[in-house]
DSSP file (Angstrom, degrees, kcal/mol; ACC not computed):
  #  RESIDUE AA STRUCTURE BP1 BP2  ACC     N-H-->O    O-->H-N    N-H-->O    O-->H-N    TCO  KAPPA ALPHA  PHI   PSI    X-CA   Y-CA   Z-CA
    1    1 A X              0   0    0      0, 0.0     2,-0.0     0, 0.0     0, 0.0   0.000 360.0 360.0 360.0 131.2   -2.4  -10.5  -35.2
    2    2 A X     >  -     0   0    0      1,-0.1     4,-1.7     4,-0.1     3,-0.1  -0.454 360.0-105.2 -85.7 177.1   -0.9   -7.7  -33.5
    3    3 A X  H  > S+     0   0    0      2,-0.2     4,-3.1     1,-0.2    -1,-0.1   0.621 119.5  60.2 -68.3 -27.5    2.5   -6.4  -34.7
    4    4 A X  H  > S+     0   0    0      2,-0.2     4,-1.4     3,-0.1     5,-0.3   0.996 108.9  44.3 -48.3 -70.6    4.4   -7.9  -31.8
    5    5 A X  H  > S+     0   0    0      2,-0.3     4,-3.1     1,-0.2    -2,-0.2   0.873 110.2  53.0 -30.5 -65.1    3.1  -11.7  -32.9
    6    6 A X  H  X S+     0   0    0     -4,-1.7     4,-2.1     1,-0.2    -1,-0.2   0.971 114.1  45.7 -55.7 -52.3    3.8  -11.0  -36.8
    7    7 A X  H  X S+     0   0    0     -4,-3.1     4,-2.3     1,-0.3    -2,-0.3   0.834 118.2  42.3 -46.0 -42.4    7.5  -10.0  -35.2
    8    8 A X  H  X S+     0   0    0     -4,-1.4     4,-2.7     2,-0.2    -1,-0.3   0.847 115.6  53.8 -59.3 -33.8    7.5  -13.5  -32.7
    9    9 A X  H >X S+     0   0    0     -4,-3.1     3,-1.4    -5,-0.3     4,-1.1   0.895 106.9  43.4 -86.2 -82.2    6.2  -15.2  -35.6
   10   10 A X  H 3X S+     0   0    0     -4,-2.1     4,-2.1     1,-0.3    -1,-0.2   0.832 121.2  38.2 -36.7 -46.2    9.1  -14.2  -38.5
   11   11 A X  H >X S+     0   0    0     -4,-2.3     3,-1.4     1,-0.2     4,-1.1   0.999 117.1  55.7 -88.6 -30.1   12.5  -14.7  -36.3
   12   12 A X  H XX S+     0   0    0     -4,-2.7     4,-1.7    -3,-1.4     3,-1.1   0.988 114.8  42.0 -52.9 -59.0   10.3  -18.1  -34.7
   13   13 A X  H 3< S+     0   0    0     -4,-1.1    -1,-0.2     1,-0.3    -2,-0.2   0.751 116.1  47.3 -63.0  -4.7   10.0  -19.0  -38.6
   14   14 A X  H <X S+     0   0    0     -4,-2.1     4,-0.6    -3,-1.4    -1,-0.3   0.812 109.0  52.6-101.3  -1.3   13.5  -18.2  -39.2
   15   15 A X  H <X S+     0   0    0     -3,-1.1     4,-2.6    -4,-1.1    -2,-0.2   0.717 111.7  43.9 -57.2 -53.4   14.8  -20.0  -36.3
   16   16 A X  H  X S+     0   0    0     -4,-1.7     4,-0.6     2,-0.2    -1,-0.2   0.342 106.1  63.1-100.1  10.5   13.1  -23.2  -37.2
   17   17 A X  H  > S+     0   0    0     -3,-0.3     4,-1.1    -5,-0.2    -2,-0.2   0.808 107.7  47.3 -58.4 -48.4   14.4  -22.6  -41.1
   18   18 A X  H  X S+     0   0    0     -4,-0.6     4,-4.0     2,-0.2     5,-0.5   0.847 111.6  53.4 -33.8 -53.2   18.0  -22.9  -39.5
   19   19 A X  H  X S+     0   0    0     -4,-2.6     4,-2.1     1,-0.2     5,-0.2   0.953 109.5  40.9 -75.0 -29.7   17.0  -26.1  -37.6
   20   20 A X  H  X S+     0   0    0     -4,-0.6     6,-1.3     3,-0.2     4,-0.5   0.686 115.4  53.6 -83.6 -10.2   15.7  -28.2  -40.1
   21   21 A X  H  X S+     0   0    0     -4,-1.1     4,-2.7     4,-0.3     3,-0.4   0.966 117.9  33.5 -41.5 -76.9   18.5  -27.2  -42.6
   22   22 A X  H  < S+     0   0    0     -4,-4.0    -2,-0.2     1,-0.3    59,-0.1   0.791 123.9  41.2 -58.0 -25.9   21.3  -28.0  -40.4
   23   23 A X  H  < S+     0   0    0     -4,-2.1    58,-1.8    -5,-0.5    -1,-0.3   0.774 137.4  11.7-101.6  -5.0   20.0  -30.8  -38.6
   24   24 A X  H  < S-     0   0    0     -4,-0.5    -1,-0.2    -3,-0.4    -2,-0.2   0.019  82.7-126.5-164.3  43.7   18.2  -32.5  -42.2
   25   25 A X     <  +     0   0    0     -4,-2.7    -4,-0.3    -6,-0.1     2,-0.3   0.140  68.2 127.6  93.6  -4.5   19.5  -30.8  -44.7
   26   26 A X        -     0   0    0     -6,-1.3     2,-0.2    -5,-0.2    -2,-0.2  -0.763  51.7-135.5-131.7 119.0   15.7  -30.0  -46.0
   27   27 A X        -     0   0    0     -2,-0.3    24,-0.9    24,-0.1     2,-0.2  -0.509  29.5-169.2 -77.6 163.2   14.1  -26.5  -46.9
   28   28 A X  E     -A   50   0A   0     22,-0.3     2,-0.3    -2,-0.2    22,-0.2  -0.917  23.9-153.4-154.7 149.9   10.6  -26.2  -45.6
   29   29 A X  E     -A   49   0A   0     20,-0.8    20,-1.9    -2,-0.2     2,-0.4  -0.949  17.6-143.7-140.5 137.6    8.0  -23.9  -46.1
   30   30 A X  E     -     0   0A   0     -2,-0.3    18,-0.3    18,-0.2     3,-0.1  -0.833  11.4-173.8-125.1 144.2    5.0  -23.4  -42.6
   31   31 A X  E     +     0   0A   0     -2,-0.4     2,-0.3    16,-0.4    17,-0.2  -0.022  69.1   9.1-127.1   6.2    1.4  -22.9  -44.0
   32   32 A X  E     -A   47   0A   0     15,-1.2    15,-2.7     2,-0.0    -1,-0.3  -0.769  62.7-168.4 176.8 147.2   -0.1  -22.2  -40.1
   33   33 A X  E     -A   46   0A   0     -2,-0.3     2,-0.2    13,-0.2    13,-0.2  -0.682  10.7-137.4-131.6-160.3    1.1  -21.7  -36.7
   34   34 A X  E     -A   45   0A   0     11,-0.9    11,-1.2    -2,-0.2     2,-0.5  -0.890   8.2-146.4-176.0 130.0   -0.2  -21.5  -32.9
   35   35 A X  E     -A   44   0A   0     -2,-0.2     9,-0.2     9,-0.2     3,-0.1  -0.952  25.8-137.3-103.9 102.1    0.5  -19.3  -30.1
   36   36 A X        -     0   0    0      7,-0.8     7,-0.3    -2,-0.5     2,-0.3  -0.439  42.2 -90.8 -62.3 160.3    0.3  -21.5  -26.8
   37   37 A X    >>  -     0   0    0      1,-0.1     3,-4.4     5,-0.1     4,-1.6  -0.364  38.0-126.8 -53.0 112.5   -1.4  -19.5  -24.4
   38   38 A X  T 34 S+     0   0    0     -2,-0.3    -1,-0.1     1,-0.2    -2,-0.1   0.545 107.1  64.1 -28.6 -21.2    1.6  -17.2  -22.2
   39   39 A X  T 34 S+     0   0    0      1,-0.1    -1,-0.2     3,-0.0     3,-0.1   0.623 111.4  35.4 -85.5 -12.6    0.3  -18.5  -18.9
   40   40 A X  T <4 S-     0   0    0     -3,-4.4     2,-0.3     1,-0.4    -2,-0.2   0.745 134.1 -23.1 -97.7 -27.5    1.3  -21.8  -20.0
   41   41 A X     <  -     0   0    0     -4,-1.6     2,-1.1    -5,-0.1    -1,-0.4  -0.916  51.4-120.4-166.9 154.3    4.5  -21.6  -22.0
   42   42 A X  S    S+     0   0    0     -2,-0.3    22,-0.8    -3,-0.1     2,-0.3  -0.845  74.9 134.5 -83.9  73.3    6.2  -18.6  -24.1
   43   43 A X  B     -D   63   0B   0     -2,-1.1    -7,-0.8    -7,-0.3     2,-0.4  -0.913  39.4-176.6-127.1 147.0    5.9  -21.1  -27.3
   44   44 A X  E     -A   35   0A   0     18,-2.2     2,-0.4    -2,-0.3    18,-0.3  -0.824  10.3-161.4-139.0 113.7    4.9  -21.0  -30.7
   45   45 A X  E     -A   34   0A   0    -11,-1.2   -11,-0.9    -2,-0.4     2,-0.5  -0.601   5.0-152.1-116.2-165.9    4.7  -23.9  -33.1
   46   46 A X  E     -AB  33  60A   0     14,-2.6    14,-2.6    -2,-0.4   -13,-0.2  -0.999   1.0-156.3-151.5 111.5    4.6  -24.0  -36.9
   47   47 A X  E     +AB  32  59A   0    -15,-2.7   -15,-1.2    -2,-0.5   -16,-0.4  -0.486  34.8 116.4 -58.9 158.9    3.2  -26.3  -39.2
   48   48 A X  E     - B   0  58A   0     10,-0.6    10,-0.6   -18,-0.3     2,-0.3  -0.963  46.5-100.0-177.4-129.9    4.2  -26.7  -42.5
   49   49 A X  E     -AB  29  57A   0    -20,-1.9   -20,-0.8    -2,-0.2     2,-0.6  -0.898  35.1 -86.5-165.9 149.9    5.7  -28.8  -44.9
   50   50 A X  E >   -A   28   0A   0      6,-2.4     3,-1.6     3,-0.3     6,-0.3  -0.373  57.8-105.3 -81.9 156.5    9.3  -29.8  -46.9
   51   51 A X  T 3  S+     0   0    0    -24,-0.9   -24,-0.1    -2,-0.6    -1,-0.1  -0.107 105.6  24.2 -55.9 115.4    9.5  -27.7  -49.9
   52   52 A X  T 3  S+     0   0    0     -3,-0.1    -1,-0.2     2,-0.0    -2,-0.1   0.627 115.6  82.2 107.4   6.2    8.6  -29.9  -53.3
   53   53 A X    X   +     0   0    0     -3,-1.6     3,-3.4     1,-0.1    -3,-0.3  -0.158  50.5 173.6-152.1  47.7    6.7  -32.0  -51.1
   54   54 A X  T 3  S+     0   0    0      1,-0.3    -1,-0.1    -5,-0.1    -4,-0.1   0.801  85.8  58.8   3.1 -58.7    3.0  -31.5  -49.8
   55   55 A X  T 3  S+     0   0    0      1,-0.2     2,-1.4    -6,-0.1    -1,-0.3   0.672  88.2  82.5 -89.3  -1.0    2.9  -34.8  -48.2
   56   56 A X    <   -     0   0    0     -3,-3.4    -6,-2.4    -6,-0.3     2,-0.3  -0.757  65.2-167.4 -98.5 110.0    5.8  -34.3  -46.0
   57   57 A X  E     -B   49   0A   0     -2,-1.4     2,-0.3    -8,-0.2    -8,-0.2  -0.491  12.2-175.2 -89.9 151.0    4.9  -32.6  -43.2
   58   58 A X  E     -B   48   0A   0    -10,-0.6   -10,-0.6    -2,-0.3     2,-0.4  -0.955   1.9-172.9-130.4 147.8    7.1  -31.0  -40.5
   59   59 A X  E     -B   47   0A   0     14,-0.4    14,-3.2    -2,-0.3     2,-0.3  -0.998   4.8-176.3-148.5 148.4    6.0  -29.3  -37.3
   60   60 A X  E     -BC  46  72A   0    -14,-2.6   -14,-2.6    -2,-0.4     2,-0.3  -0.841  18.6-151.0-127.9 161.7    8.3  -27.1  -34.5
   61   61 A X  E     - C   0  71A   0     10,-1.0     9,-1.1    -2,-0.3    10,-0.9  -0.985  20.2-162.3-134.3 151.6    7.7  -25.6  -31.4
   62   62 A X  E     - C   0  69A   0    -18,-0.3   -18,-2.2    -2,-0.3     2,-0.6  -0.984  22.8-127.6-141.6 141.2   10.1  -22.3  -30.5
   63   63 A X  B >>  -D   43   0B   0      5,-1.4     4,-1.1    -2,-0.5     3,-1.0  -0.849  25.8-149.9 -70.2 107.2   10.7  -20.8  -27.3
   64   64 A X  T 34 S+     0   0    0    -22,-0.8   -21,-0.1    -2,-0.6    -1,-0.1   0.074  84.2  53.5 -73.1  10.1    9.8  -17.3  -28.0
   65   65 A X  T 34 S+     0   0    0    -23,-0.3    -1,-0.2     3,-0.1   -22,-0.1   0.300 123.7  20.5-113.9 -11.7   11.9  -15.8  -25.8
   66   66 A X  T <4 S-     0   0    0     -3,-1.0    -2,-0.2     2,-0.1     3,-0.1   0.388  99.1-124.5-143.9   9.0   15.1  -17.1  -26.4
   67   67 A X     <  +     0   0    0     -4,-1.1     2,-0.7     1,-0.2    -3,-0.2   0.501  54.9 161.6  58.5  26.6   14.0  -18.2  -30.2
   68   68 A X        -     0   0    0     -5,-0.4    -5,-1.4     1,-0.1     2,-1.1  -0.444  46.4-126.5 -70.2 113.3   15.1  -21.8  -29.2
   69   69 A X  E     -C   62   0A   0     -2,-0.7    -7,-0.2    -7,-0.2     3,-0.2  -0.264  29.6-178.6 -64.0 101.9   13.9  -24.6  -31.3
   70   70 A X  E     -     0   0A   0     -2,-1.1     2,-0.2    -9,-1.1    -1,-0.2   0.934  61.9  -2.5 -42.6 -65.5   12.2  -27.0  -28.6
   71   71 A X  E     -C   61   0A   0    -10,-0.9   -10,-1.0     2,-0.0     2,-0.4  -0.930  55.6-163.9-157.4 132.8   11.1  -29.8  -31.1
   72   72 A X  E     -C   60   0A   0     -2,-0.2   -12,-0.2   -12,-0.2     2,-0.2  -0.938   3.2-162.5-120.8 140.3   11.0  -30.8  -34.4
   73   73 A X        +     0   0    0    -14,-3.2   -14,-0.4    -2,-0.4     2,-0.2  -0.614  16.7 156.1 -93.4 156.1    9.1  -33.4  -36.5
   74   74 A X        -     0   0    0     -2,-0.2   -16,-0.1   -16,-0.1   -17,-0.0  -0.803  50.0 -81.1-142.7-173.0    9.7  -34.9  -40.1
   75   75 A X    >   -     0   0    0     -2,-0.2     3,-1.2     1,-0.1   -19,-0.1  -0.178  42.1-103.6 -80.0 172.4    8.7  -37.9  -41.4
   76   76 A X  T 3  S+     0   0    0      1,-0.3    -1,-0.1     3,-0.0     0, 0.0   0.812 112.8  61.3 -70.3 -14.8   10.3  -41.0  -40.8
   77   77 A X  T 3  S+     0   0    0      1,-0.1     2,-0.4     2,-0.1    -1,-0.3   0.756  88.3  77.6 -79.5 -37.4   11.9  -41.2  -43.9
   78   78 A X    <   -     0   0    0     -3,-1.2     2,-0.3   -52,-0.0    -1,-0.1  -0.842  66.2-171.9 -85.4 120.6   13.9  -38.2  -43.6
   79   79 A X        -     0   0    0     -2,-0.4    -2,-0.1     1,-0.2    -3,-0.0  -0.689  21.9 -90.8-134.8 140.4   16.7  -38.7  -41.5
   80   80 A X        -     0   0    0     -2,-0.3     2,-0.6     1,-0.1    -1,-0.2   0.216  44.4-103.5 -38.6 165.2   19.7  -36.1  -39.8
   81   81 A X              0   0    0    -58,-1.8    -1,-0.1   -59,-0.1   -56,-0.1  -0.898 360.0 360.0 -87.0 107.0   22.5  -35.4  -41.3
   82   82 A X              0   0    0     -2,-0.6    -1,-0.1     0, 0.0    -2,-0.1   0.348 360.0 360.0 -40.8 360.0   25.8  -37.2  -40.1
């Protein structure tokens, strides 16, 4: 991974730390990402999972250019915050 990518990749994970805090309250920890290809989209999304919890999984996609959280998963059981 060149050094650019490691850069996209840290403020993409710290972007989508923000979103799933504020919007569900819930730390998370990302075990693997994916760079779509540039010609198709400036995106990266992130796997992972919430923190304490293996079997909940969470997944984002971030706009890498404007570090804008696209979309976010969790599981159905975890639900925004009011």
């Amino acid at each position: 991974m060149s050094g650019e990518q490691k850069n996209i990749l840290q403020k993409a994970e710290e972007a989508s730390l923000m979103y799933f805090k504020e919007k569900y309250g819930i730390d998370v920890e990302f075990t693997d990402h994916k760079f779509i290809p540039a010609d198709l989209s400036h995106t990266v999304s992130l796997i992972g999972y919430v923190k304490g919890n293996k079997d909940q999984e969470i997944f984002t996609i971030v706009d890498y250019d404007t570090y804008e959280v696209k979309t976010g998963s969790v599981p159905d059981e975890i639900q925004p915050l009011q």
